[in-house]
C-alpha positions as CSV (number, residue, x, y, z in Angstrom):
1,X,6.6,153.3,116.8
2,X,8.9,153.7,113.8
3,X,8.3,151.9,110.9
4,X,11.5,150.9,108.5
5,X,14.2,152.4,111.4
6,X,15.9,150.9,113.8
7,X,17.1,152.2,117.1
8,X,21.0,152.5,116.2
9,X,22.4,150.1,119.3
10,X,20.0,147.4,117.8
11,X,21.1,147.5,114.7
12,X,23.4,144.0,114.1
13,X,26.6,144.7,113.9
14,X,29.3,142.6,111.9
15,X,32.3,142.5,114.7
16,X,35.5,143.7,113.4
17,X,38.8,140.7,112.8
18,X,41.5,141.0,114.6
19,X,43.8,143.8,113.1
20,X,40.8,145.9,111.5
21,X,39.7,149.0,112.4
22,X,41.6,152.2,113.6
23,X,43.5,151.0,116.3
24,X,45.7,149.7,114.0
25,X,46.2,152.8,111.5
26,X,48.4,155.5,112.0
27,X,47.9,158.6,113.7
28,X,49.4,161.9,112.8
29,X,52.5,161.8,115.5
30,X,53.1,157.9,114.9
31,X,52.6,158.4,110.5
32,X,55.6,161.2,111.2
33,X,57.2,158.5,112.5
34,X,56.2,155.4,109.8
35,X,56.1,157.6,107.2
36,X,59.2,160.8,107.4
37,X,62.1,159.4,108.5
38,X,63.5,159.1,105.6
39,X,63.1,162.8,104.2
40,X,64.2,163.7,108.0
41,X,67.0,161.9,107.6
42,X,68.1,163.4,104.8
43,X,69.8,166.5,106.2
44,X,72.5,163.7,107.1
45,X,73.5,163.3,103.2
46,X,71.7,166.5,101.6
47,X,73.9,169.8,102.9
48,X,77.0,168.0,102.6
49,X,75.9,167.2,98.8
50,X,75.9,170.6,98.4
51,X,79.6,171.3,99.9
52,X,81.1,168.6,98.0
53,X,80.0,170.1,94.7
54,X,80.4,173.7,95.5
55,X,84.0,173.1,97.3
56,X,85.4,172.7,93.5
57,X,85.1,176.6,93.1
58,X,87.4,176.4,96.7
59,X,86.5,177.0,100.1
60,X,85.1,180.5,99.7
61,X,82.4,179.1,97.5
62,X,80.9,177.3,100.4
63,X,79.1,180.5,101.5
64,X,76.4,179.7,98.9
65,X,75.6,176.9,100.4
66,X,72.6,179.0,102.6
67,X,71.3,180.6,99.4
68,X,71.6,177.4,97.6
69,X,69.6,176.0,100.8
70,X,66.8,178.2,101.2
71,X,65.9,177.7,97.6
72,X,65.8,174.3,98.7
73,X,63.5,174.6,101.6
74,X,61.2,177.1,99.5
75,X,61.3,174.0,96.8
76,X,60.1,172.2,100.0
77,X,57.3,174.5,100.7
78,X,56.1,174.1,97.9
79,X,56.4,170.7,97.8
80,X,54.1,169.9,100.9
81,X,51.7,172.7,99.7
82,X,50.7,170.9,96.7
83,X,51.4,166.9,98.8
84,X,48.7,168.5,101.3
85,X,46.2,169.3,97.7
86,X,47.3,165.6,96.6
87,X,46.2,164.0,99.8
88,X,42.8,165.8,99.6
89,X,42.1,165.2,96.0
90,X,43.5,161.4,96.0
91,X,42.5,160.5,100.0
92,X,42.8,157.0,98.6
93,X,46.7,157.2,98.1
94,X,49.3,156.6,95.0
95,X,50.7,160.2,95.2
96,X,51.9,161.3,91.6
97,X,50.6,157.5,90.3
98,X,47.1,158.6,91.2
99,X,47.4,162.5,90.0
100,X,48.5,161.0,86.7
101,X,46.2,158.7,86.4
102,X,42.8,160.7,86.9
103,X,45.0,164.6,84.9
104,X,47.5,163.5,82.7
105,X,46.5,159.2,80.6
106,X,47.4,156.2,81.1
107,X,51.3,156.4,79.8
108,X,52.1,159.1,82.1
109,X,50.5,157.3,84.9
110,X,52.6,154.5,84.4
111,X,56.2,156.7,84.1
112,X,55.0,157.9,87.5
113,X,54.8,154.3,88.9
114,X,57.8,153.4,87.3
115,X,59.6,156.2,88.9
116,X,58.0,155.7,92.0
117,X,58.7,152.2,92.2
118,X,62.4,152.9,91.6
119,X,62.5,155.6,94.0
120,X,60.8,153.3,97.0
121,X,63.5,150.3,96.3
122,X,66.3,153.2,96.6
123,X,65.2,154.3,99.4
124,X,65.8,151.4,100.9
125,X,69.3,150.1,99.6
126,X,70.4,153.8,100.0
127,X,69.5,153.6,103.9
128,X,70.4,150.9,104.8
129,X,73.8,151.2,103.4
130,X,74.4,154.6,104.5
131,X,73.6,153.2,107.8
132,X,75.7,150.3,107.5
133,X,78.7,153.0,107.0
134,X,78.1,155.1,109.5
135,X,77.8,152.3,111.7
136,X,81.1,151.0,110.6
137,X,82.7,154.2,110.9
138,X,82.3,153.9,114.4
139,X,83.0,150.5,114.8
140,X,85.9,149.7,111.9
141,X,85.4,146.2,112.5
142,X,82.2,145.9,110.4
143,X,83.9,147.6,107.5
144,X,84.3,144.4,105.6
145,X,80.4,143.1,106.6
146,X,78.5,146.1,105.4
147,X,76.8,143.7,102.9
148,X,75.7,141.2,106.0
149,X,74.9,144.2,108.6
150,X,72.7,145.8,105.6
151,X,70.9,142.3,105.0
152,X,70.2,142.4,108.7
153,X,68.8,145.3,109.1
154,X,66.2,144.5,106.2
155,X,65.2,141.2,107.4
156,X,64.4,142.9,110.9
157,X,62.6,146.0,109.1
158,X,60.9,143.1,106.8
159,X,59.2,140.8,109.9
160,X,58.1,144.7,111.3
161,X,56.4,145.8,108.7
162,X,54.8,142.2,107.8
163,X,53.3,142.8,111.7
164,X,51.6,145.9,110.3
165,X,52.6,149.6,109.4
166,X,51.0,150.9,113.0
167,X,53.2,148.4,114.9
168,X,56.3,149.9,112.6
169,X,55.5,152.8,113.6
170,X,55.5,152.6,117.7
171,X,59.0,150.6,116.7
172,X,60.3,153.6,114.8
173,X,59.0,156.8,117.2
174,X,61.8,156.6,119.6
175,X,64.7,156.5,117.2
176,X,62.7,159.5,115.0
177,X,62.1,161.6,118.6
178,X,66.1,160.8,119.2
179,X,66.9,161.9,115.7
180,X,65.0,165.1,115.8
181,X,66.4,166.4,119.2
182,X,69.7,165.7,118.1
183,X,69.8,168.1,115.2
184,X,67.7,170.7,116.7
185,X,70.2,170.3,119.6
186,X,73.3,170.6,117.2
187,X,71.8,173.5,115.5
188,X,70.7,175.4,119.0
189,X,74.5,174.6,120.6
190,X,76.2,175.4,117.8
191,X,74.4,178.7,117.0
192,X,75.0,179.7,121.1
193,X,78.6,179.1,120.3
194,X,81.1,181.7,119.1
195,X,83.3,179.0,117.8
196,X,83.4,175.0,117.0
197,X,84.0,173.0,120.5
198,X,86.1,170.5,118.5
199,X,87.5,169.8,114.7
200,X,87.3,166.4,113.6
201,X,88.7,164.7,111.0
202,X,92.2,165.1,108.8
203,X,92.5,168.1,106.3
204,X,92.4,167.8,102.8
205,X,93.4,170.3,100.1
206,X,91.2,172.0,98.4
207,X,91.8,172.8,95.1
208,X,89.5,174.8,92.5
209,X,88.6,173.8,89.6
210,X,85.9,175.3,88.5
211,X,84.1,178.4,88.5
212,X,81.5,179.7,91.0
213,X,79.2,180.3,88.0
214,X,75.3,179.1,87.1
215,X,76.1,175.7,86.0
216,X,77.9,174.7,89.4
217,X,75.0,176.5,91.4
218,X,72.2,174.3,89.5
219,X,74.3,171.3,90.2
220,X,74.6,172.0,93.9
221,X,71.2,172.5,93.8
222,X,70.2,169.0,91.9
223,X,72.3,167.7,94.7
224,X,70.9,169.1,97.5
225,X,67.2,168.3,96.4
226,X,68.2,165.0,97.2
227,X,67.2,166.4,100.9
228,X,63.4,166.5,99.8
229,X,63.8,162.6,99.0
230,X,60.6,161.0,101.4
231,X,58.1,164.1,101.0
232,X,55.7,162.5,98.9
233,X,55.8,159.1,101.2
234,X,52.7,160.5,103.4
235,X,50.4,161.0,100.1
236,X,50.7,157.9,98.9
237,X,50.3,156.3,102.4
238,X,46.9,158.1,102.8
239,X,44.6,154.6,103.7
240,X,47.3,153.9,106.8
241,X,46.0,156.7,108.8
242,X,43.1,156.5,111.0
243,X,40.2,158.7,110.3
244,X,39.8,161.4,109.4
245,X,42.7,160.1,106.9
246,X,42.6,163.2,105.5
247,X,43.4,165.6,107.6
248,X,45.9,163.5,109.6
249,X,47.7,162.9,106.7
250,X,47.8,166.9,105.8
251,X,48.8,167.4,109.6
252,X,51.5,164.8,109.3
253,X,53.1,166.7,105.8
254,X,53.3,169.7,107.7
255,X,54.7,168.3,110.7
256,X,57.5,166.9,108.3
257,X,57.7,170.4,106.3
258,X,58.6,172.6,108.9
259,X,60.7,169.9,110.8
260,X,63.2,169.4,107.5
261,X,63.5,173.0,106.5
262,X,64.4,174.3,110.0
263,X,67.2,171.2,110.0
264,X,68.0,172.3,106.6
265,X,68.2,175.7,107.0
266,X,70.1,175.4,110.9
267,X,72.5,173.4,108.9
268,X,73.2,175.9,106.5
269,X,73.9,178.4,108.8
270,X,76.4,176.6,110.6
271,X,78.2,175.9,107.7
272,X,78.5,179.0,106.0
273,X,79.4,180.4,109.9
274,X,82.2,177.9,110.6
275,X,83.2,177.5,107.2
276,X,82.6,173.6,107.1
277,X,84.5,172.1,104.6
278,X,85.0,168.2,103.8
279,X,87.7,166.7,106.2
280,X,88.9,162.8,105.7
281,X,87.3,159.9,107.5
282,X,83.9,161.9,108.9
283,X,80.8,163.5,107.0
284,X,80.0,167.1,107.1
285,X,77.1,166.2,109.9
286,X,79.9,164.5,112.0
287,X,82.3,167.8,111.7
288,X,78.2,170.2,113.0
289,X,78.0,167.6,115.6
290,X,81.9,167.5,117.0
291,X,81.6,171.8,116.5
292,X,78.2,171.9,118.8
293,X,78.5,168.5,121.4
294,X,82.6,168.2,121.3
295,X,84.1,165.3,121.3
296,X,82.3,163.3,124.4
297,X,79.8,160.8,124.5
298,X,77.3,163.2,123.2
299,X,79.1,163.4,120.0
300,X,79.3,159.4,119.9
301,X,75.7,159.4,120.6
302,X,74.5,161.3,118.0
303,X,76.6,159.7,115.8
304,X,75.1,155.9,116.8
305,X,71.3,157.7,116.1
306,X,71.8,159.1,113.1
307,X,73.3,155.3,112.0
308,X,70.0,154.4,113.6
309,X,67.7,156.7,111.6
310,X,69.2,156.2,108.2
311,X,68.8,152.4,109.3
312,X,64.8,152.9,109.9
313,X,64.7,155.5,106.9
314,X,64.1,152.6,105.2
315,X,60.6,151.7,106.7
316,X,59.0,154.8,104.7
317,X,59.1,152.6,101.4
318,X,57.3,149.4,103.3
319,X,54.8,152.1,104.6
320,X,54.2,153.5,100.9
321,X,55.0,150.9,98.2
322,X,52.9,147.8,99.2
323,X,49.8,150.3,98.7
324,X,51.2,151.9,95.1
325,X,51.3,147.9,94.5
326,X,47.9,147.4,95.4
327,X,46.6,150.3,93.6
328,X,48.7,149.1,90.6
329,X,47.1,145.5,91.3
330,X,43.4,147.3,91.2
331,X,44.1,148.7,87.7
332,X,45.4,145.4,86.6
333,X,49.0,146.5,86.4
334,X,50.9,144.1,88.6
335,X,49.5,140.9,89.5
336,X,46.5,141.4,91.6
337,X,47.7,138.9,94.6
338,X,49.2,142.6,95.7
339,X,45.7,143.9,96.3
340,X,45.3,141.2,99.1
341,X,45.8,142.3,102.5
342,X,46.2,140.1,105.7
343,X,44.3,140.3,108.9
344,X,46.1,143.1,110.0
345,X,45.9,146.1,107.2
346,X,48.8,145.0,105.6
347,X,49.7,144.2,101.4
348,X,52.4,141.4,103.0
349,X,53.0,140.7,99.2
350,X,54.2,144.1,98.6
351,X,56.2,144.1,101.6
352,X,57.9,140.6,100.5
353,X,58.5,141.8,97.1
354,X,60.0,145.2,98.3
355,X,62.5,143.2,100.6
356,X,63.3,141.1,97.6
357,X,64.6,143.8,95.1
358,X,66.4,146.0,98.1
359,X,68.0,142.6,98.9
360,X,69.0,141.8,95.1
361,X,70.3,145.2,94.6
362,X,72.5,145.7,97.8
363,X,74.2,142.4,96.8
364,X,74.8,143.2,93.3
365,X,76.3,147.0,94.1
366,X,78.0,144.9,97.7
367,X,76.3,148.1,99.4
368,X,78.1,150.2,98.3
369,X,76.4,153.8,98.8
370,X,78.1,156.0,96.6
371,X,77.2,153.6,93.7
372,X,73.0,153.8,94.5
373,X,72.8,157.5,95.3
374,X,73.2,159.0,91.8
375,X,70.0,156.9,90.7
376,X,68.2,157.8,94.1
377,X,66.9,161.0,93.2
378,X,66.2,161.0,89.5
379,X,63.0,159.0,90.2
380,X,62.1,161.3,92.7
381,X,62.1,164.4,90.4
382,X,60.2,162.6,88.1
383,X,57.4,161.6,90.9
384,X,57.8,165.4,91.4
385,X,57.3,166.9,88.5
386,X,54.5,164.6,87.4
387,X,52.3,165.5,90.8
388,X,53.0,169.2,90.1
389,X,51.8,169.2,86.4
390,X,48.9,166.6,87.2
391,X,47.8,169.3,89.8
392,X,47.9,172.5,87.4
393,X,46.0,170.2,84.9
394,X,43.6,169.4,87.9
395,X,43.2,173.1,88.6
396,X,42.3,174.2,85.4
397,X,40.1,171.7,84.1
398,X,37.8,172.1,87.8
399,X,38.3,176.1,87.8
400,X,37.6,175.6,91.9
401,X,37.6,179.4,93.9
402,X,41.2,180.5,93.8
403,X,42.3,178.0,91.3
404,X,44.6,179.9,89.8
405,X,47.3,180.7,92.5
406,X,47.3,177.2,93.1
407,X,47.8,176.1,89.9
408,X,50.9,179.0,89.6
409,X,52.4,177.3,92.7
410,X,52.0,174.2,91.4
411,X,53.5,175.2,87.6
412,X,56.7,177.0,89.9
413,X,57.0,173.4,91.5
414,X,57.1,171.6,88.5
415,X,59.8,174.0,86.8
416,X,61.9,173.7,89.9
417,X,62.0,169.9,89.7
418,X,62.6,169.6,86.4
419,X,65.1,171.7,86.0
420,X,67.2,169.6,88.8
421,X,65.8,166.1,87.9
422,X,67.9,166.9,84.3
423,X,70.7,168.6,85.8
424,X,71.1,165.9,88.1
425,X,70.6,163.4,85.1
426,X,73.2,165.3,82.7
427,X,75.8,165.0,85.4
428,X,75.4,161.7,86.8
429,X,74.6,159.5,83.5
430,X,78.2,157.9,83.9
431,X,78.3,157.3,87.2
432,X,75.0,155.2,87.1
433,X,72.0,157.4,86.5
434,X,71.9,155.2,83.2
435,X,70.7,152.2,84.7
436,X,67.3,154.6,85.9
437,X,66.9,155.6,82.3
438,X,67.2,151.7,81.5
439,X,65.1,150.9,84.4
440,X,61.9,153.1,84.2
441,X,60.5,152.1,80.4
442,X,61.6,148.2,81.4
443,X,59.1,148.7,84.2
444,X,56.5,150.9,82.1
445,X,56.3,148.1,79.3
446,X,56.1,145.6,82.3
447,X,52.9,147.2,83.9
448,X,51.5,147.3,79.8
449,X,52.0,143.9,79.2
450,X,50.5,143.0,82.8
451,X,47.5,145.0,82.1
452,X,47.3,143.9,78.3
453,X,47.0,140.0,79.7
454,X,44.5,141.0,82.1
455,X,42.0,142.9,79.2
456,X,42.5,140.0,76.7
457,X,42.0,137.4,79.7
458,X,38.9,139.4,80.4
459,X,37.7,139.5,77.2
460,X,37.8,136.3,76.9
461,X,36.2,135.2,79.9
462,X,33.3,137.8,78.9
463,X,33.6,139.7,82.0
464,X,30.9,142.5,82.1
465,X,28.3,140.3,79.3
466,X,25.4,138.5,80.0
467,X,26.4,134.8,79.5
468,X,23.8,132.3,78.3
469,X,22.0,130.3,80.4
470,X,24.1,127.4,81.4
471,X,24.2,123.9,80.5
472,X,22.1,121.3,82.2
473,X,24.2,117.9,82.3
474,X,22.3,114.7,82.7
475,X,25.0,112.4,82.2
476,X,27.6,113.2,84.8
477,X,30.0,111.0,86.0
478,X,32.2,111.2,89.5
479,X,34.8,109.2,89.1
480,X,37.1,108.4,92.8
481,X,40.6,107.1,92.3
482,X,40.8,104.3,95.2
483,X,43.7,101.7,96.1
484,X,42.1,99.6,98.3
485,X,39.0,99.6,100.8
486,X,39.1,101.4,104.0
487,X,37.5,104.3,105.8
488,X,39.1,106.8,103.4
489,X,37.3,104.6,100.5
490,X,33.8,104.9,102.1
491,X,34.4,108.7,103.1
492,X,35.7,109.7,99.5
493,X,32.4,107.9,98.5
494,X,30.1,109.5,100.3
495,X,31.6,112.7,99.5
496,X,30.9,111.8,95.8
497,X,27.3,110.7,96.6
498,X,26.8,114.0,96.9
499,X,28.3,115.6,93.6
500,X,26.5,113.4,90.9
501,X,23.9,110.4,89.9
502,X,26.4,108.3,88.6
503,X,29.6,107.3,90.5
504,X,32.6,104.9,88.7
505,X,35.2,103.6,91.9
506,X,38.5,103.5,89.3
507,X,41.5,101.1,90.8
508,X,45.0,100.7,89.3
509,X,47.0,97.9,89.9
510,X,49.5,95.6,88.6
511,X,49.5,92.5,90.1
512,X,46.3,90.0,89.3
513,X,46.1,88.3,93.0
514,X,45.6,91.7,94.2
515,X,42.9,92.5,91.7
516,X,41.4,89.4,92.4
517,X,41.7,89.8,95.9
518,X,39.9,93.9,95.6
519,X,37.1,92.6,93.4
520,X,36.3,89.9,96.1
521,X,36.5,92.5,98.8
522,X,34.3,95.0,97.0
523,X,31.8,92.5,96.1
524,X,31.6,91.6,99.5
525,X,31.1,95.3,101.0
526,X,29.0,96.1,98.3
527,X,29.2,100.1,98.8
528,X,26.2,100.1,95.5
529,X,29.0,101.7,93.2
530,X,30.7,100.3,90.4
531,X,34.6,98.9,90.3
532,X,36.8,99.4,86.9
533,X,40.1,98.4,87.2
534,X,42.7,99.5,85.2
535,X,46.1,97.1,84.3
536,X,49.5,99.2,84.3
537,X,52.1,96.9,83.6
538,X,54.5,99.5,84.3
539,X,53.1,100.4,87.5
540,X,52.1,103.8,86.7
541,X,49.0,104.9,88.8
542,X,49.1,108.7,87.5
543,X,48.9,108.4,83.7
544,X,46.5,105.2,83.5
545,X,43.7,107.3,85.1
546,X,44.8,110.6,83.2
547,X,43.8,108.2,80.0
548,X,41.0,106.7,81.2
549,X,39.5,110.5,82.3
550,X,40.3,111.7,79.0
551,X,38.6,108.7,77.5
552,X,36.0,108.5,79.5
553,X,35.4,112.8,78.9
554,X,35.0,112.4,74.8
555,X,31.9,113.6,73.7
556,X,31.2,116.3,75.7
557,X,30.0,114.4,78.7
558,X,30.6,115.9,82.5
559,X,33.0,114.1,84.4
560,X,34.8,115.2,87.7
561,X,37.5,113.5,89.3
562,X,36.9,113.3,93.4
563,X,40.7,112.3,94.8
564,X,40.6,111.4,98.9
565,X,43.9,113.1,100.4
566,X,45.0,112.1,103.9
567,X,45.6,115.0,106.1
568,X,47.6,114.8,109.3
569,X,46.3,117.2,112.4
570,X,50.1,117.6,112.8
571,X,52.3,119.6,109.9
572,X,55.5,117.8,110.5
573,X,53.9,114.4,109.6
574,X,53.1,115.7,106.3
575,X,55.7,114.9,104.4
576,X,54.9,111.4,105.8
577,X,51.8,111.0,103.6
578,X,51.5,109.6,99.4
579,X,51.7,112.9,97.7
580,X,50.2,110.7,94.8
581,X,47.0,112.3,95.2
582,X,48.0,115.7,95.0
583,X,50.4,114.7,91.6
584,X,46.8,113.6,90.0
585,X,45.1,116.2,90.6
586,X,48.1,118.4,88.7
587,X,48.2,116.1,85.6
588,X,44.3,116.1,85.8
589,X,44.5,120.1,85.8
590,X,47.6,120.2,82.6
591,X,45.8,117.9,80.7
592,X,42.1,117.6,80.5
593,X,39.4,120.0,81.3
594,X,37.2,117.9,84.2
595,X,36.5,119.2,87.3
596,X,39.2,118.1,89.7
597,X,37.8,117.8,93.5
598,X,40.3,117.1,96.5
599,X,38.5,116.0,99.7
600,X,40.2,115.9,102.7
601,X,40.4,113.0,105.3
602,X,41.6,114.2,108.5
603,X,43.2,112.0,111.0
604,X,43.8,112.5,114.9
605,X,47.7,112.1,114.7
């Protein structure tokens, strides 16, 4: 016999609610899915980026577009190197808002939120509305609804995620499976071809006007980066993933890693080898695609799922902002009704506040695309650069085995992202990248004043003190508003039977015969509690008994108000029932300090 251990199967066992546990977390295949669509849909925006900026120094300045790329993909590299040491250090999520946090104070943890919370509502608007266009540049008839098809799309992407982030997920893995064999397949063709199958689009000239010179390399640079938007999604989504979170998460950035730099890099190639430059009416991706598929219903195809994926890119901010929120919620930051999750693992007030600001900001800029992308990856460089220098801070404040190389990766990685988050700052302040630099501190001194209510509220609640003992109140007094007798009289009675010694029935009416008539009735029933009426002329019921509360409250004695509320079993007869009861209880709340009790009386109908 054992004494003090029980045999493991006998142990009780508190069952699980429905939408706990790990079947409804992520694995590392579906996260790729929840999680990286929008950094894999990136190579549909990022290498033409780099051709439109480098195409000023003419056409014969496009061949550093692969250079220009693989310092990109070893940015990248780097990147989900030091993501993968963020995931293990912070398994709990918040990406740069948690390695700023714990390495680098409390004002640099809250430029990282701000950045990242700019960032995650970009990611959105930018999607969708790159998706609306591509959509409508296959179907010109939507041109003039891109505002309503973008709306669309977020309302659908809303109800998903407010199902749950695994159920997003199975959604999204066809479209991300679709996307992914699409490029590869672009890149394989079009490498195993000697020449383009097809040219697309009219010619434009091209005419130099600048210089193929530092300056215009760093800028095609900043531009590109805007590829490696989405890398840091997976570390701040850590709690999603099923267990071990860990490692799946680590799995999943890796996945990701090698998926985007081979697109990026394929790209590349096939742009410096065909000499890609822009054409009107089609993208540089639409150009790859007509070069490798033709002209057929494969290129059509491909051209309806990218539409499709920059669509869905959107679903890797509802994966990762509603649990920033919640971690900004836990250190008092943002209201803390974001720290509440639903049945199913899910911050639904994250997700509804998400689809609220991509919503205001796609109507005020009409979706308009190239109006959102110069502020879309300024926050991300900042996110970048903060994880980087958070990790070399890490690094040599533990002085683990092998620190050191780490912490030199990590210092390259943060020079890198600086360097193109100003660049990319310097040239796009006119056309927009102000309203970041406006944004950011608005949202930093938000989060302060947030977290400076919550520290003086708990101050003066004396949260973490030893109250004193509390008061012991002979003289309470229940007092129930009633109207006339019935069964909601005797059950609101009953009710207050139970609350205190002393109950006071209070009545307000207007017209004597009725009084008369109520004190005759109450006589006669004689429930043992005392009747007060109350005169109101004016037939007021709500401020008569406010007065009478207040009066009744002077001197410090306990009183608490117990108001009966009829409840239908059926919603749509509510707005059938006196809402008088519930407009007491508010007054009673605004303007004395009793305790206000509503009990409910339920009826069959």
């Amino acid at each position: 016999m054992t004494f003090g251990l029980a045999r493991r199967e006998l142990r009780p066992r508190v069952p699980l609610r429905h939408g706990e546990g790990d079947k409804y977390r992520l694995t590392s295949i579906e996260g790729l899915a929840a999680l990286s669509l929008d950094a894999l849909s990136s190579v549909a925006y990022g290498p033409e980026a780099i051709v439109l900026v480098l195409v000023a120094a003419g056409t014969g300045a496009l061949t550093a577009t692969l250079p220009v790329t693989l310092v990109i993909a070893a940015l990248l590299a780097v990147l989900v190197v030091s993501y993968g040491q963020v995931i293990a250090v912070h398994p709990d999520g918040g990406g740069a808002y948690a390695v700023a946090k714990k390495d680098l104070g409390p004002r640099t943890s809250l430029l990282a939120a701000a950045s990242l919370v700019v960032d995650y509502v970009l990611t959105v608007t930018v999607s969708l509305a790159a998706g609306a266009a591509s959509l409508a540049s296959a179907f010109p008839a939507l041109g003039s609804h891109l505002l309503a098809v973008c709306l669309i799309g977020l309302a659908l992407l809303t109800a998903v995620n407010l199902r749950g982030v695994a159920e997003s997920a199975r959604v999204l893995m066809l479209p991300t499976v679709l996307f992914i064999v699409s490029i590869l397949g672009i890149i394989v063709l079009g490498l195993l071809r000697s020449h383009p199958a097809a040219l697309v689009g009219s010619a434009q000239p091209v005419h130099a006007t600048e210089t193929l010179g530092v300056l215009l390399l760093l800028k095609a640079f900043s531009s590109g980066c805007s590829a490696l938007t989405g890398v840091e999604a997976i570390a701040n989504g850590v709690p999603s993933f099923r267990t071990p979170r860990v490692r799946r998460a680590q799995r999943t950035e890796l996945m990701l890693g090698a998926l985007l730099g081979l697109m990026l890099i394929g790209l590349a190639v096939l742009i410096r080898r065909d000499h890609v430059a822009p054409r009107g009416g089609v993208t540089v991706l639409a150009q790859l695609t007509a070069g490798s598929y033709g002209t057929g219903w494969l290129y059509y195809a491909t051209n309806l799922i990218v539409t499709l994926a920059l669509a869905f890119a959107a679903n890797t901010s509802f994966g990762g902002l509603p649990v920033l929120m919640s971690l900004l919620a836990r250190d008092h930051r943002l209201p803390h009704l974001f720290g509440l999750r639903a049945e199913r693992p899910v911050y639904r007030w994250g997700v509804v506040a998400l689809a609220l600001l991509a919503a205001l900001l796609l109507i005020a800029v009409n979706a308009d695309t190239h109006r959102m992308i110069p502020l879309f990856a300024i926050g991300v460089f900042i996110g970048f650069t903060i994880s980087q220098i958070g990790l070399v801070r890490h690094w040599a404040g533990q002085r683990p085995p092998r620190w050191l190389p780490r912490a030199l990766l990590n210092g390259i990685g943060a020079a890198l992202t600086a360097v193109a988050g100003i660049v990319l700052l310097a040239t796009k302040f006119l056309e927009g990248a102000w309203v970041v630099v406006a944004a950011i501190p608005l949202l930093m001194l938000l989060f302060a004043r947030i977290q400076r209510y919550y520290t003086a509220v708990g101050a003066e609640l004396g949260l973490g003190d030893i109250p004193p003992p509390p008061a012991r109140h002979t003289d309470s007094l229940v007092i129930v508003p009633v109207g006339e007798i019935s069964k909601l009289t005797q059950h609101a009675l009953t009710a207050a039977s139970a609350l205190g010694r002393e109950i006071l029935a209070v009545a307000v009416h207007s017209d004597p015969d009725k009084v008369r008539a109520l004190r005759a009735n109450w006589d006669r029933w004689n429930p043992g509690v005392r009747l007060e009426v109350i005169d109101s002329p004016h037939r007021s019921l709500v401020q008569p008994i406010v007065d009478y509360v207040r009066a009744a409250a002077e001197g410090g004695r306990q009183i608490a108000v117990l108001i009966p509320e009829v409840e239908p079993h059926h919603r749509r007869y509510q707005i059938l029932q006196n809402q008088r009861g519930l407009l007491l209880a508010a007054a009673l709340r605004a303007r004395t300090d009793v305790v206000v009790c509503i009990v409910p009386y339920r009826l069959s109908l």
